[in-house]
mmCIF file of the N, C-alpha and C atoms, coordinates in Angstrom:
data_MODEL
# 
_entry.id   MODEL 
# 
loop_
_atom_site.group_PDB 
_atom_site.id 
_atom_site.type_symbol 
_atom_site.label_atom_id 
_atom_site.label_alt_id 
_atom_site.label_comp_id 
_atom_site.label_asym_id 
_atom_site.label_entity_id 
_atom_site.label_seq_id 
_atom_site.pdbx_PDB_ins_code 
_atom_site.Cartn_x 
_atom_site.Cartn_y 
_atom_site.Cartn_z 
_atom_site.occupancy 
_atom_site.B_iso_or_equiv 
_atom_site.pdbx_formal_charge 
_atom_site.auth_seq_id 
_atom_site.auth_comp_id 
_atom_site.auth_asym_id 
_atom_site.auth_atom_id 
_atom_site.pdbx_PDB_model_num 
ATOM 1   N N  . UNK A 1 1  ? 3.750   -54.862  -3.570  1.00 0.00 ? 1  UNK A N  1 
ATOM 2   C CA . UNK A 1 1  ? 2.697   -55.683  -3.000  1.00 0.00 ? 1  UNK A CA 1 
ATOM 3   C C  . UNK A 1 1  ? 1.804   -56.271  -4.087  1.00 0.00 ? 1  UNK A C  1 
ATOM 4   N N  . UNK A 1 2  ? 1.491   -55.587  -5.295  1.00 0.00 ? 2  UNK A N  1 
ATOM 5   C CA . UNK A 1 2  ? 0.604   -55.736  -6.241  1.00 0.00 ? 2  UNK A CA 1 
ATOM 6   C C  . UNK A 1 2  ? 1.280   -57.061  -7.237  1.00 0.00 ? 2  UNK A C  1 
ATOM 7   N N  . UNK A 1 3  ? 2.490   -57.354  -7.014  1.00 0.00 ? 3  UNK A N  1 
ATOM 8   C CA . UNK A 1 3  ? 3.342   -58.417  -7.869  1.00 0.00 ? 3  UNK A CA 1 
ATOM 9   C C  . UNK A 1 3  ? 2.747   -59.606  -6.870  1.00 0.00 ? 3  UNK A C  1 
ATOM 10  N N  . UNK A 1 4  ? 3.283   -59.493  -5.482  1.00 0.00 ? 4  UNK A N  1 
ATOM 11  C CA . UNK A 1 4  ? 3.131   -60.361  -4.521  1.00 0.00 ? 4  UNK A CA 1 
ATOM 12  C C  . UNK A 1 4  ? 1.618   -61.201  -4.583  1.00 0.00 ? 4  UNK A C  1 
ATOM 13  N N  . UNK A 1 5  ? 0.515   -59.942  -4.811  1.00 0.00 ? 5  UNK A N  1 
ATOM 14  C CA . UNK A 1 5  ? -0.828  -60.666  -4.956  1.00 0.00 ? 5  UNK A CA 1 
ATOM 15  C C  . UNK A 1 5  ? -0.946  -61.279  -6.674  1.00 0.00 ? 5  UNK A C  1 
ATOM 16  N N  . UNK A 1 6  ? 0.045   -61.074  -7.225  1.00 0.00 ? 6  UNK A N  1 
ATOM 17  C CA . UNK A 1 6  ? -0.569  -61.573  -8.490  1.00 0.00 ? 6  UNK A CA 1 
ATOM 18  C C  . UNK A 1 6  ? 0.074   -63.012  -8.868  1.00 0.00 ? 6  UNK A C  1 
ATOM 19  N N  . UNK A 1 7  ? 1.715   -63.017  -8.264  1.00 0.00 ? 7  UNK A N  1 
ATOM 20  C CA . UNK A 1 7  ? 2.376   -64.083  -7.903  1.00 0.00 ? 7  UNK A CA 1 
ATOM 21  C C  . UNK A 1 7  ? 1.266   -65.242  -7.400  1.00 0.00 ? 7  UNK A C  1 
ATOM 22  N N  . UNK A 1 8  ? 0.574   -64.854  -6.519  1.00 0.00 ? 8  UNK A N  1 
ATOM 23  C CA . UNK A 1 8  ? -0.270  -66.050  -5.256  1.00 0.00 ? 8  UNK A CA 1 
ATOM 24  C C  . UNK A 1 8  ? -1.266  -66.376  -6.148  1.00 0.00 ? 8  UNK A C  1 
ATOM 25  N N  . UNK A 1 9  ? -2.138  -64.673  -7.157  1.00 0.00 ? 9  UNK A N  1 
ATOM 26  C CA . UNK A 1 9  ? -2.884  -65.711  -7.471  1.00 0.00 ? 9  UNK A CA 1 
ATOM 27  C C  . UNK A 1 9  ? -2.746  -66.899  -8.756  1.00 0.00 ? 9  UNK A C  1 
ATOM 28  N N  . UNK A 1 10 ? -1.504  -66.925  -9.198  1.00 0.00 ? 10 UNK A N  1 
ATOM 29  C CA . UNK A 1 10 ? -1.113  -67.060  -10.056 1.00 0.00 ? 10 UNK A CA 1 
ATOM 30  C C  . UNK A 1 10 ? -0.687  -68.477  -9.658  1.00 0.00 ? 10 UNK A C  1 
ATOM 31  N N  . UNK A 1 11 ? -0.488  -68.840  -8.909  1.00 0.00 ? 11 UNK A N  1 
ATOM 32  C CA . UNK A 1 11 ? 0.029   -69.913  -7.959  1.00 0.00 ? 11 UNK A CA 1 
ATOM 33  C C  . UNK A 1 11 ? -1.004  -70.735  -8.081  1.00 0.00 ? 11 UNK A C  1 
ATOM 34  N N  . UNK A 1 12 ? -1.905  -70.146  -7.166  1.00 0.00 ? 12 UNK A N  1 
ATOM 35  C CA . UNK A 1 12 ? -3.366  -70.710  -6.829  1.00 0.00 ? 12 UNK A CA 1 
ATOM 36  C C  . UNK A 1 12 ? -3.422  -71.351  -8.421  1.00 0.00 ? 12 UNK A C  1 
ATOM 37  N N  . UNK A 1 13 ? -4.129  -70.571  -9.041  1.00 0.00 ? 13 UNK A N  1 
ATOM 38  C CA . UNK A 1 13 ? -5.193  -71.080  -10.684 1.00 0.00 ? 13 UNK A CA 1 
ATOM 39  C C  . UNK A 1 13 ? -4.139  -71.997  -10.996 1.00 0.00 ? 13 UNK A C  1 
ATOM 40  N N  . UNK A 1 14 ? -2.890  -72.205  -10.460 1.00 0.00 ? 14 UNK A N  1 
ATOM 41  C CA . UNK A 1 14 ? -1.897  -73.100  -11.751 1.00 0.00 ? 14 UNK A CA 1 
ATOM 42  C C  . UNK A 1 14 ? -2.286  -74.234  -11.073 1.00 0.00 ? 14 UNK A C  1 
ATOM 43  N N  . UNK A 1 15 ? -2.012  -74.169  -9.565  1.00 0.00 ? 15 UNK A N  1 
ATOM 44  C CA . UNK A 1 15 ? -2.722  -75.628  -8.509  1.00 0.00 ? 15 UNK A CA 1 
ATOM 45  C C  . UNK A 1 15 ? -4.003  -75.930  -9.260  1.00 0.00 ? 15 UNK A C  1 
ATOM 46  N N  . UNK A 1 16 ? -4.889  -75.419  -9.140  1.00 0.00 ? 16 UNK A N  1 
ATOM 47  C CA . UNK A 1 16 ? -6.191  -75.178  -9.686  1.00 0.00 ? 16 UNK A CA 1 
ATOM 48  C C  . UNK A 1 16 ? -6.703  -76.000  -10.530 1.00 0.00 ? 16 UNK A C  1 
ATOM 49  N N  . UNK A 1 17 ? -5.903  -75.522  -11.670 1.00 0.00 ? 17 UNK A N  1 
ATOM 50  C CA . UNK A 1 17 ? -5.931  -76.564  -13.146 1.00 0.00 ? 17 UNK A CA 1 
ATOM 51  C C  . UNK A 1 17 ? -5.168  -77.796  -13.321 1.00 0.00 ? 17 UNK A C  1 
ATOM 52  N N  . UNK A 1 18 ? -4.150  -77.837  -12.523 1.00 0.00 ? 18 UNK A N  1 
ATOM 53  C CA . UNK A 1 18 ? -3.593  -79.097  -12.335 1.00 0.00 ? 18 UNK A CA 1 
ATOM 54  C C  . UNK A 1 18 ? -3.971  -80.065  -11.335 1.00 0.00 ? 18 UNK A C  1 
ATOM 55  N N  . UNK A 1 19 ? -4.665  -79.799  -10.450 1.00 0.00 ? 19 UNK A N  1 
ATOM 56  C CA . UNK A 1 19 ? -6.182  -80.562  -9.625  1.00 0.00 ? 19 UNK A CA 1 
ATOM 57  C C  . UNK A 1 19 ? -6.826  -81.179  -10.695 1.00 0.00 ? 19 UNK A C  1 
ATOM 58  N N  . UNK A 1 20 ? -7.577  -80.020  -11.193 1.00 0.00 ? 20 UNK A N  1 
ATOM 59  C CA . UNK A 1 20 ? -8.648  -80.445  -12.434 1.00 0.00 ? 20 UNK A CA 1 
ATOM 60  C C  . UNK A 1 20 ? -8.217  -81.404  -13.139 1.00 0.00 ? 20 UNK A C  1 
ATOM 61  N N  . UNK A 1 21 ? -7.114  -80.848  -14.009 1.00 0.00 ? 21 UNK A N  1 
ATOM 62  C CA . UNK A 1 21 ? -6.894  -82.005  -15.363 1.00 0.00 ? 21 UNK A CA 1 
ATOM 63  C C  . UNK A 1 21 ? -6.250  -83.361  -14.420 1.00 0.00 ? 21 UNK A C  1 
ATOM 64  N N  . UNK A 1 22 ? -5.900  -83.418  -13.692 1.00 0.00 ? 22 UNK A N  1 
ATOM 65  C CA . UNK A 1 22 ? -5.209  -84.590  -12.906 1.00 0.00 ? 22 UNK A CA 1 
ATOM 66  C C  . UNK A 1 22 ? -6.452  -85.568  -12.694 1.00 0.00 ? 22 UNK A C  1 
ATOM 67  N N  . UNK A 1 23 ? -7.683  -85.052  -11.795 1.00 0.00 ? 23 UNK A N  1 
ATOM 68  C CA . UNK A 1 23 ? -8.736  -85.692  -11.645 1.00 0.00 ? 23 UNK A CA 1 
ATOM 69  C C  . UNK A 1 23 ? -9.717  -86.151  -12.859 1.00 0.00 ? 23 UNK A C  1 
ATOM 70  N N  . UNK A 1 24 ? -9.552  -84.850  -13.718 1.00 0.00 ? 24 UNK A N  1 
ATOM 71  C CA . UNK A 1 24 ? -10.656 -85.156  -15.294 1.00 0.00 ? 24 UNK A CA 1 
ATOM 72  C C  . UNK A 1 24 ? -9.976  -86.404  -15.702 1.00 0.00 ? 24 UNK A C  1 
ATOM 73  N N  . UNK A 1 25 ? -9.012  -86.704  -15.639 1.00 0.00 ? 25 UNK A N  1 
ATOM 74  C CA . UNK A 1 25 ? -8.090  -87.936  -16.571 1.00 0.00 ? 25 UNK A CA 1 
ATOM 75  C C  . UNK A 1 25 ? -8.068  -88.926  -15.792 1.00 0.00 ? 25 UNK A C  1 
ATOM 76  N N  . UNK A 1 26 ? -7.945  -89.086  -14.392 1.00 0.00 ? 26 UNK A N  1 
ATOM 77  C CA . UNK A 1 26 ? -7.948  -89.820  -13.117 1.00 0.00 ? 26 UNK A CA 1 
ATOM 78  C C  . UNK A 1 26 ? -9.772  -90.645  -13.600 1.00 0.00 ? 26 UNK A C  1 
ATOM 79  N N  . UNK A 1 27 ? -10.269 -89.777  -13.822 1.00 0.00 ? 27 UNK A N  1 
ATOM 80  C CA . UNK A 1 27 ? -11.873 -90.159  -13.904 1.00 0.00 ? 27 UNK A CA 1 
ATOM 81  C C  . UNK A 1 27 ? -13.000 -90.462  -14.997 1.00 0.00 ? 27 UNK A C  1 
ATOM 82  N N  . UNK A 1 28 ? -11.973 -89.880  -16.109 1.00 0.00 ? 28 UNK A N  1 
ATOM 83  C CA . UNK A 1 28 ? -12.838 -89.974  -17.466 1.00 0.00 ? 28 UNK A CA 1 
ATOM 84  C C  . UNK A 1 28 ? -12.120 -91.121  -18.326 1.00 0.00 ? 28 UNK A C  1 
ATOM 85  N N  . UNK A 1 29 ? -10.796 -90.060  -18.580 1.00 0.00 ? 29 UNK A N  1 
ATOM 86  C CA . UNK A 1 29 ? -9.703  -91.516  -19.414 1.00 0.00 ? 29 UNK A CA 1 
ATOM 87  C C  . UNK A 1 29 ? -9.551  -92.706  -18.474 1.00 0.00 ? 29 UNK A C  1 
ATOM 88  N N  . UNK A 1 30 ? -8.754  -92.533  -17.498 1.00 0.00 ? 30 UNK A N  1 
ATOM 89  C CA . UNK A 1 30 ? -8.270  -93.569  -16.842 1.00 0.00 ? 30 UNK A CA 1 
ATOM 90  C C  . UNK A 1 30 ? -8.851  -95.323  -16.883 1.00 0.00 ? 30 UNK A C  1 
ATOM 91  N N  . UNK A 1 31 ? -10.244 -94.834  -16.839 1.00 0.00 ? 31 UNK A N  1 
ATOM 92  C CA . UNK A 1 31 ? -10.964 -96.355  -16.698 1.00 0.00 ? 31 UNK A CA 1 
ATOM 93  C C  . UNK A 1 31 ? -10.919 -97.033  -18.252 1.00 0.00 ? 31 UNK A C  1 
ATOM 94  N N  . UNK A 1 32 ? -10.491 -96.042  -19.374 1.00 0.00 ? 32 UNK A N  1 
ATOM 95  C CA . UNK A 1 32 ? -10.290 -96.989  -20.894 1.00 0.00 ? 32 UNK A CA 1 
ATOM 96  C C  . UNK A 1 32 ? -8.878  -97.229  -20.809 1.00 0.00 ? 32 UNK A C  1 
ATOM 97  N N  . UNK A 1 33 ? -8.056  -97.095  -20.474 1.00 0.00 ? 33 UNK A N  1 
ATOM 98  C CA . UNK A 1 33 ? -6.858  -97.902  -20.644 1.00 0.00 ? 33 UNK A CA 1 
ATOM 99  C C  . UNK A 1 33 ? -6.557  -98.866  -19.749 1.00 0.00 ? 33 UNK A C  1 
ATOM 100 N N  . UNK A 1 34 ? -5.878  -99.430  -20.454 1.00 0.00 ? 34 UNK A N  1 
ATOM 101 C CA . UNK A 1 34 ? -5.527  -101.259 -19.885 1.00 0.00 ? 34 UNK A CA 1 
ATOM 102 C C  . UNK A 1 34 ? -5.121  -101.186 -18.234 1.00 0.00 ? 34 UNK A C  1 
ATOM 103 N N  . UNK A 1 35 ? -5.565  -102.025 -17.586 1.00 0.00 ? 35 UNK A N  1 
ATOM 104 C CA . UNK A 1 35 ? -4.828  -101.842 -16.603 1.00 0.00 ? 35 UNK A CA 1 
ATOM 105 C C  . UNK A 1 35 ? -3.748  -102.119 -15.776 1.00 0.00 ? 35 UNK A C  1 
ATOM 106 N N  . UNK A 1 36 ? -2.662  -102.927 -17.012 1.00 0.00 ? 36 UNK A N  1 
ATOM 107 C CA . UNK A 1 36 ? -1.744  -103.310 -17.104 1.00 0.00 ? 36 UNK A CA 1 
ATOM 108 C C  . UNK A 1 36 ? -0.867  -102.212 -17.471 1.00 0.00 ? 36 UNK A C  1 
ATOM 109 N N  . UNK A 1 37 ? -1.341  -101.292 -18.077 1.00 0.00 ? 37 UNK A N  1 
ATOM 110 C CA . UNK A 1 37 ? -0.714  -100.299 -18.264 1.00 0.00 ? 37 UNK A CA 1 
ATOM 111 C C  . UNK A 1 37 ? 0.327   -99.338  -17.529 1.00 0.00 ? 37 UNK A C  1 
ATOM 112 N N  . UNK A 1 38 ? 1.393   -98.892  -17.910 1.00 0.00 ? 38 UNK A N  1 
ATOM 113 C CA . UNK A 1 38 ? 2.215   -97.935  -16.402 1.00 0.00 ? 38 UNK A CA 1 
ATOM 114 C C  . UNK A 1 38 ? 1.416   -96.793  -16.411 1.00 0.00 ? 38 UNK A C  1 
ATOM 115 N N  . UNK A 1 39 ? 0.315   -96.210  -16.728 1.00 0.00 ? 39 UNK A N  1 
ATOM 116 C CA . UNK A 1 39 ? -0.022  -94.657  -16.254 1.00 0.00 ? 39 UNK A CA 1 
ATOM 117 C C  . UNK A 1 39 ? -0.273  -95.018  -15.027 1.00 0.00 ? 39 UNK A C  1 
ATOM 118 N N  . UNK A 1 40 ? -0.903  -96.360  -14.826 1.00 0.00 ? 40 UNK A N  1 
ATOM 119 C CA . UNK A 1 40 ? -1.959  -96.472  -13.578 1.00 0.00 ? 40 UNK A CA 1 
ATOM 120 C C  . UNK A 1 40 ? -1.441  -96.459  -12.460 1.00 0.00 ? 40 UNK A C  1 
ATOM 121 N N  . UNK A 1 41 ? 0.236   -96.607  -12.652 1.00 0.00 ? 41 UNK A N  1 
ATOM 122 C CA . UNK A 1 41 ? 0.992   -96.298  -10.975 1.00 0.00 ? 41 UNK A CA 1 
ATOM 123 C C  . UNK A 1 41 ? 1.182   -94.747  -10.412 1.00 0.00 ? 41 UNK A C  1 
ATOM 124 N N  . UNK A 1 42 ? 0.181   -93.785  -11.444 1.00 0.00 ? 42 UNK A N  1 
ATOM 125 C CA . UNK A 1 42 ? 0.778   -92.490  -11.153 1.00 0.00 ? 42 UNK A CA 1 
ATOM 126 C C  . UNK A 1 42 ? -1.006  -92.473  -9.993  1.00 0.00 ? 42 UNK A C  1 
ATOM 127 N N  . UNK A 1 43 ? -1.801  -93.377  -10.199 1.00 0.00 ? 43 UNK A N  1 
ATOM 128 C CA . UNK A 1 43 ? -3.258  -93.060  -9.740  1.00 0.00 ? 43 UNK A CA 1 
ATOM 129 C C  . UNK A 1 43 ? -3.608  -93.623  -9.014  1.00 0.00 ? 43 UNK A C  1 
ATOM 130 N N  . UNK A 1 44 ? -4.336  -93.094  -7.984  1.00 0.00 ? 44 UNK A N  1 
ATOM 131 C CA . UNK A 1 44 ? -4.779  -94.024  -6.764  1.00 0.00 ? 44 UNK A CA 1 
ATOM 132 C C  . UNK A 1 44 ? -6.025  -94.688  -7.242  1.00 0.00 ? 44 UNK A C  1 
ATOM 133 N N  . UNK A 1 45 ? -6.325  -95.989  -6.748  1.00 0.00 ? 45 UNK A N  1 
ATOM 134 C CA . UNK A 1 45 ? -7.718  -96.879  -7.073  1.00 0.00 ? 45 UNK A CA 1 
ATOM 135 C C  . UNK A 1 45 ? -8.441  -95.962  -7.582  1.00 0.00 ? 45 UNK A C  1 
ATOM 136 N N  . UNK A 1 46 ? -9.431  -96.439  -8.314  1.00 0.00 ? 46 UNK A N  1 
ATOM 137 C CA . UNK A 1 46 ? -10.937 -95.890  -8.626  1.00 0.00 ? 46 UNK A CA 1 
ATOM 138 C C  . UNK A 1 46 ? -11.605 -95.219  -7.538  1.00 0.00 ? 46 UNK A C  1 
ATOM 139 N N  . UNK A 1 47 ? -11.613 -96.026  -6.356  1.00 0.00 ? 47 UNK A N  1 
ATOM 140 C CA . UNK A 1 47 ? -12.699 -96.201  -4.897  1.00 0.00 ? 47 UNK A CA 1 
ATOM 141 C C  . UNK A 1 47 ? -12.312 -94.025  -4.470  1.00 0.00 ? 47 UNK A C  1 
ATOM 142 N N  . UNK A 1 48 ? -10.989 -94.288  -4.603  1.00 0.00 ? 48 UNK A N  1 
ATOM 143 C CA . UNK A 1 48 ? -10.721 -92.745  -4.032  1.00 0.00 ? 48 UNK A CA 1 
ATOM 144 C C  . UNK A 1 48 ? -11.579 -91.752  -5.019  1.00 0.00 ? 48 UNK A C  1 
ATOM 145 N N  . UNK A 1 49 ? -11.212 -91.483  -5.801  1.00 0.00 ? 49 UNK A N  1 
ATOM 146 C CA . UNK A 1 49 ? -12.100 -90.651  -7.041  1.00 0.00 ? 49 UNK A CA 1 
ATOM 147 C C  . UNK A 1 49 ? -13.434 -90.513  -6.376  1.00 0.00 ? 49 UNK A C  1 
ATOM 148 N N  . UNK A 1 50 ? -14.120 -91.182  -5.853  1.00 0.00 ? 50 UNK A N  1 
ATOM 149 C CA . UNK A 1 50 ? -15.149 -90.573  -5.422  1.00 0.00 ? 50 UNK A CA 1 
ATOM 150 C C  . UNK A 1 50 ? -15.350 -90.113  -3.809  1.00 0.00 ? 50 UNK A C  1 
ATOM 151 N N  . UNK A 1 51 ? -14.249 -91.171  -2.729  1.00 0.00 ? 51 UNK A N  1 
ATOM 152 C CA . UNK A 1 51 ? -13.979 -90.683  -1.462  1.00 0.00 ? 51 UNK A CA 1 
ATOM 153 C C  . UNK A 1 51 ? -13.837 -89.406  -1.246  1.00 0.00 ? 51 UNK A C  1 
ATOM 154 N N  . UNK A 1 52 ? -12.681 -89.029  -1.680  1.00 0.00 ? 52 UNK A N  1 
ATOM 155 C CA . UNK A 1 52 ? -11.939 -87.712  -1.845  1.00 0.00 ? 52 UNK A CA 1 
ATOM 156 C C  . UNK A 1 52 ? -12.981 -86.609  -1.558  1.00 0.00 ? 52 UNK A C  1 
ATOM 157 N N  . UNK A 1 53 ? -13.659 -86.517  -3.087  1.00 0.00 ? 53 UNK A N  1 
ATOM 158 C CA . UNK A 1 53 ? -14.191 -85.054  -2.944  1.00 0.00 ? 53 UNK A CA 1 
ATOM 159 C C  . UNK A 1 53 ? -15.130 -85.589  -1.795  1.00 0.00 ? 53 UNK A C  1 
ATOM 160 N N  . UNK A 1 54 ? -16.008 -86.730  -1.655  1.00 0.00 ? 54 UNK A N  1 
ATOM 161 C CA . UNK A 1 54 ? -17.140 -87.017  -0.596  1.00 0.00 ? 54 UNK A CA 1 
ATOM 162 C C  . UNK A 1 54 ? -16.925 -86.357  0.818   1.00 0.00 ? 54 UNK A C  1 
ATOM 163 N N  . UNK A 1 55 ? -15.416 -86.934  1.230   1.00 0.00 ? 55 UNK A N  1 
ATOM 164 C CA . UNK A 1 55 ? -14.453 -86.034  2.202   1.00 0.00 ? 55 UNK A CA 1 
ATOM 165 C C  . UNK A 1 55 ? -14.111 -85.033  2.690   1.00 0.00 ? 55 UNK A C  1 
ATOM 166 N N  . UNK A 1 56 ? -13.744 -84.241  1.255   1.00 0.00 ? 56 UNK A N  1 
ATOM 167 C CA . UNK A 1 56 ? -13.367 -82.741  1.373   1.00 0.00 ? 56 UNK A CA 1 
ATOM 168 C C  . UNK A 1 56 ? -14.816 -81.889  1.487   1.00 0.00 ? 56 UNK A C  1 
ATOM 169 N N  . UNK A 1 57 ? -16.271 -82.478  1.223   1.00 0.00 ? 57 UNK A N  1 
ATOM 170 C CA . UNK A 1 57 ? -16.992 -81.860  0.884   1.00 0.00 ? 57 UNK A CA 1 
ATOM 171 C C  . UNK A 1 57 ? -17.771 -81.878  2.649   1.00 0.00 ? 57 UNK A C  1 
ATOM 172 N N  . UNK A 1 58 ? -17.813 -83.065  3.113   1.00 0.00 ? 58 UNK A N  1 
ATOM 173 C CA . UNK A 1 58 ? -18.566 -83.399  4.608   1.00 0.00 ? 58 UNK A CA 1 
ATOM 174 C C  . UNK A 1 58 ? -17.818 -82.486  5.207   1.00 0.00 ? 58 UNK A C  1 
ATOM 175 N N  . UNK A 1 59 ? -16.112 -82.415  5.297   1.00 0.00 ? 59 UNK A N  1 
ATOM 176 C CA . UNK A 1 59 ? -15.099 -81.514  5.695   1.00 0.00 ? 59 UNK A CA 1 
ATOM 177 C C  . UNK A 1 59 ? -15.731 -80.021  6.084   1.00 0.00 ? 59 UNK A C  1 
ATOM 178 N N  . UNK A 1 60 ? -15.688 -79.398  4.721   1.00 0.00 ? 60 UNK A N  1 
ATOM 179 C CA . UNK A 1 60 ? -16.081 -78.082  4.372   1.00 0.00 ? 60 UNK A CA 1 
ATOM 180 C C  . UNK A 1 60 ? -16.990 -78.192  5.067   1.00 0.00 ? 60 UNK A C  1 
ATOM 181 N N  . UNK A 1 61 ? -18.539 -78.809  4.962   1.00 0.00 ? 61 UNK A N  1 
ATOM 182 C CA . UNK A 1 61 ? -19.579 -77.795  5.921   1.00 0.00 ? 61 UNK A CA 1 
ATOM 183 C C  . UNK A 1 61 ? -19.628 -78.391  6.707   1.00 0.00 ? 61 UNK A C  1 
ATOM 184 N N  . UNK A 1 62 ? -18.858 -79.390  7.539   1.00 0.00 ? 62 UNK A N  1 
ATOM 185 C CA . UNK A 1 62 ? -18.618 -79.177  9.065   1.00 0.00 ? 62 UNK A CA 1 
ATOM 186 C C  . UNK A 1 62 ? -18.276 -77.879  9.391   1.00 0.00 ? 62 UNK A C  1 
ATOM 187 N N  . UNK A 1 63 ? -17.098 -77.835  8.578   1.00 0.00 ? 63 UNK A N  1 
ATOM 188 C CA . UNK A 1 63 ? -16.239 -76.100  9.636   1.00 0.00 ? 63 UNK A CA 1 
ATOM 189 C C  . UNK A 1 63 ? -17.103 -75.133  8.906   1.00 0.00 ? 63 UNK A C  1 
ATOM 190 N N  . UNK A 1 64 ? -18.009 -74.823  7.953   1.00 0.00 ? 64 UNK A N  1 
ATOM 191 C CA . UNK A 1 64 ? -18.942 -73.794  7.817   1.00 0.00 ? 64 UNK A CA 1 
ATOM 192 C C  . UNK A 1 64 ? -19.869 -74.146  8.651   1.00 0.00 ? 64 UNK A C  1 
ATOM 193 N N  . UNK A 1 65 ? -20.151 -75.291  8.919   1.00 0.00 ? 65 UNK A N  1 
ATOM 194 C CA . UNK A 1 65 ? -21.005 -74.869  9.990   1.00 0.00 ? 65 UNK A CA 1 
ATOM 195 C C  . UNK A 1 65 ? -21.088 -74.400  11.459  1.00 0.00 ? 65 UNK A C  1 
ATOM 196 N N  . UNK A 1 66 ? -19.637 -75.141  11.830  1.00 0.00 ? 66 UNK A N  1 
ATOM 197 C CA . UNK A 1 66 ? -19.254 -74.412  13.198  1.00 0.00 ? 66 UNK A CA 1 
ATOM 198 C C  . UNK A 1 66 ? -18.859 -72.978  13.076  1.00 0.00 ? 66 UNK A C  1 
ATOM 199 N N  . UNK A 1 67 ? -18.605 -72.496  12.293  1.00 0.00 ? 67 UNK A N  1 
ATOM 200 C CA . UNK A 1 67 ? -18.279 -71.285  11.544  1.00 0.00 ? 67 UNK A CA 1 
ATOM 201 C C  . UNK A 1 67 ? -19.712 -70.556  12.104  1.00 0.00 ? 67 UNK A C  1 
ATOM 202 N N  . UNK A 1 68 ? -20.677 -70.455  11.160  1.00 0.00 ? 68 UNK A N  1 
ATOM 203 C CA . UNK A 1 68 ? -22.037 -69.866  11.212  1.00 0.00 ? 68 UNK A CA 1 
ATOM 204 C C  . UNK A 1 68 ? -22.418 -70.346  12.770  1.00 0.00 ? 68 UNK A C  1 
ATOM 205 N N  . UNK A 1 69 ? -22.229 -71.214  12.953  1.00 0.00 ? 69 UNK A N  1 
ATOM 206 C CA . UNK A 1 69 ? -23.217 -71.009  14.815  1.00 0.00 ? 69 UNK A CA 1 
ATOM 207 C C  . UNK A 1 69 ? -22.190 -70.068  15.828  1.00 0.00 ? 69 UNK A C  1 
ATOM 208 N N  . UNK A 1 70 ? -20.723 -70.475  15.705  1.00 0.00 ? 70 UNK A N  1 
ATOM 209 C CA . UNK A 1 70 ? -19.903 -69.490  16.610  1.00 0.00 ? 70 UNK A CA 1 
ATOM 210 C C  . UNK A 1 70 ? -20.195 -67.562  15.993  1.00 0.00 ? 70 UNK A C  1 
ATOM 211 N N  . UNK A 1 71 ? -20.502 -67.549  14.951  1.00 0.00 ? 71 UNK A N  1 
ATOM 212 C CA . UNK A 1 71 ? -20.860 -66.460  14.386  1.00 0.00 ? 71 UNK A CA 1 
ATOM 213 C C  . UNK A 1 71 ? -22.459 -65.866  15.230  1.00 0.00 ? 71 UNK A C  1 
ATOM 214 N N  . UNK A 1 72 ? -22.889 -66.986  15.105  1.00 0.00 ? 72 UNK A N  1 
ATOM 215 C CA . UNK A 1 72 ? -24.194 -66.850  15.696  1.00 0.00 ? 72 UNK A CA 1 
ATOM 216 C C  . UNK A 1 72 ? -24.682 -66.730  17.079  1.00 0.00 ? 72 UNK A C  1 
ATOM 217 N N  . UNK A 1 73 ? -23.609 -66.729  17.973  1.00 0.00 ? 73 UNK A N  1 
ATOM 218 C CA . UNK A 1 73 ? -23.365 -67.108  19.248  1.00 0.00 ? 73 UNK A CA 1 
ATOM 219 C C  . UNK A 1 73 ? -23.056 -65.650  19.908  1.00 0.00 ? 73 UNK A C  1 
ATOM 220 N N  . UNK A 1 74 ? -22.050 -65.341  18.819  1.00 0.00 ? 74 UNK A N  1 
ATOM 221 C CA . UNK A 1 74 ? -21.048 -63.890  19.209  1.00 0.00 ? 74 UNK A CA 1 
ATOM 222 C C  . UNK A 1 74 ? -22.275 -63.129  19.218  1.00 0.00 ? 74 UNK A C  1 
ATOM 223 N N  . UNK A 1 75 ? -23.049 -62.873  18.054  1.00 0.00 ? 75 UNK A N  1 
ATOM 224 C CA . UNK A 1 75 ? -23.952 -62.100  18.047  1.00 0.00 ? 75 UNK A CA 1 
ATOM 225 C C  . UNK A 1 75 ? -24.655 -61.781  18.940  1.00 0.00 ? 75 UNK A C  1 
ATOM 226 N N  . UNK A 1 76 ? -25.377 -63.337  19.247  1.00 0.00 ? 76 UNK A N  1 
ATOM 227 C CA . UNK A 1 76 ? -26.836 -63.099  20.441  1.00 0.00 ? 76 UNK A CA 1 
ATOM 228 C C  . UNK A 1 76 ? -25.702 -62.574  21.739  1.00 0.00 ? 76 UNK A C  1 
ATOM 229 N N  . UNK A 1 77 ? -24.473 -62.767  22.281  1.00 0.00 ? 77 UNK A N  1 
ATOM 230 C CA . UNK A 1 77 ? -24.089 -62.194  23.347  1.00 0.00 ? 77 UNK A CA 1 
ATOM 231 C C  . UNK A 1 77 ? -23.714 -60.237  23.161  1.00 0.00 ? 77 UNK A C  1 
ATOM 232 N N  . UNK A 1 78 ? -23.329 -60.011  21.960  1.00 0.00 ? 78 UNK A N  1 
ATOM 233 C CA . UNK A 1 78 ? -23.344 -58.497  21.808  1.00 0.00 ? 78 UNK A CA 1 
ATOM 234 C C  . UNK A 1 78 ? -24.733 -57.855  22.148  1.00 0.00 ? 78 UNK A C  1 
ATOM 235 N N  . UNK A 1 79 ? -25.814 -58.273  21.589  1.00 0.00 ? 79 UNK A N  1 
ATOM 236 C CA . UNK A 1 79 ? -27.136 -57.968  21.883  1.00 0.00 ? 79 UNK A CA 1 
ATOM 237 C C  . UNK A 1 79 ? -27.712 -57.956  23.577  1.00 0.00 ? 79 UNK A C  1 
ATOM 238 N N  . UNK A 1 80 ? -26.940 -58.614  24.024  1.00 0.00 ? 80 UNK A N  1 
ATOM 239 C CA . UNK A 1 80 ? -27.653 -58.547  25.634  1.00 0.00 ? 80 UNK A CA 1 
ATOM 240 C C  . UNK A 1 80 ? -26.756 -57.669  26.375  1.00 0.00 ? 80 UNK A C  1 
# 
């Protein structure tokens, strides 16, 4: 079992860093080279680079927030 969890997390951090450096270069380099260039068919527009996380982030505390009130809900009914 102890391989199995180290496999996953091992998985995870490799996704992880290849997120990262994909986006660091997507966002830092990307805009100095030509844009005639072939890297630029590996990258979506500029406009996304900032959609994306804007997205994933409204995302996230939507469902933390339905999260914390259904949490909050369960509670006040155990109490009565």
């Amino acid at each position: 079992m102890e391989l199995a969890d180290r496999a996953v997390g091992f998985l995870l951090s490799l996704i992880s860093v290849s997120i990262f450096t994909y986006y660091s270069f997507w966002v830092i380099i990307l805009p100095f080279v030509n844009s005639d260039h072939f890297i630029h068919k590996y990258f979506l527009p500029q406009e996304y680079a900032i959609l994306i996380p804007v997205f994933a982030g409204v995302t996230l505390l939507c469902f933390l927030s339905v999260f914390i009130g259904l949490v909050i809900l369960k509670s006040k009914k155990k109490k009565a």
